[in-house]
C-alpha positions in Angstrom: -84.0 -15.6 -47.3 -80.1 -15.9 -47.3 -79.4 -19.4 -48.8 -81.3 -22.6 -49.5 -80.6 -23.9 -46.1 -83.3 -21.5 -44.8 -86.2 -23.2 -46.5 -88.4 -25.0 -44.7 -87.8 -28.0 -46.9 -84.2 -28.4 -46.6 -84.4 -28.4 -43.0 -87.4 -31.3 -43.5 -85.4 -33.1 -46.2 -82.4 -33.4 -43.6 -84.6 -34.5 -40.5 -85.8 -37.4 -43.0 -82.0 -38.0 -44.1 -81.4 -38.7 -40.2 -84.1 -40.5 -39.7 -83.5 -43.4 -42.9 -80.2 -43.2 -41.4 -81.0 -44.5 -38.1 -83.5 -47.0 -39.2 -81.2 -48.0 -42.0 -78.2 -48.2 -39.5 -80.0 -51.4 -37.6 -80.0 -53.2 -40.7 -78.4 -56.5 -40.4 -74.9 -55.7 -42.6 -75.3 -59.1 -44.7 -78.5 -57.6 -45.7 -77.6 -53.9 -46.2 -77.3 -53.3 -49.8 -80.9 -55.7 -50.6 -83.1 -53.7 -47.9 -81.8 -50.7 -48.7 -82.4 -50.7 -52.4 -86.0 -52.4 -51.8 -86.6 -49.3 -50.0 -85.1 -46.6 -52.4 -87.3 -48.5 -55.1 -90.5 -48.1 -53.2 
């Protein structure tokens, strides 16, 4: 193992970054900053 990009859960952490991103990215932008802590708080 050379660096902490090589685990297996780095690599899964950033596939489930992109993936709030996208969903998150559809979010009507008057209602941004209220989904998007809803969700965080779940």
């Amino acid at each position: 193992m050379k660096t902490h990009k090589d685990l297996k859960v780095w690599k899964k952490s950033l596939d489930f970054v992109t993936s709030v991103y996208l969903v998150t990215n559809n979010f009507p932008k008057n209602e941004l900053y209220g989904l998007t802590n809803q969700i965080i708080s779940i």
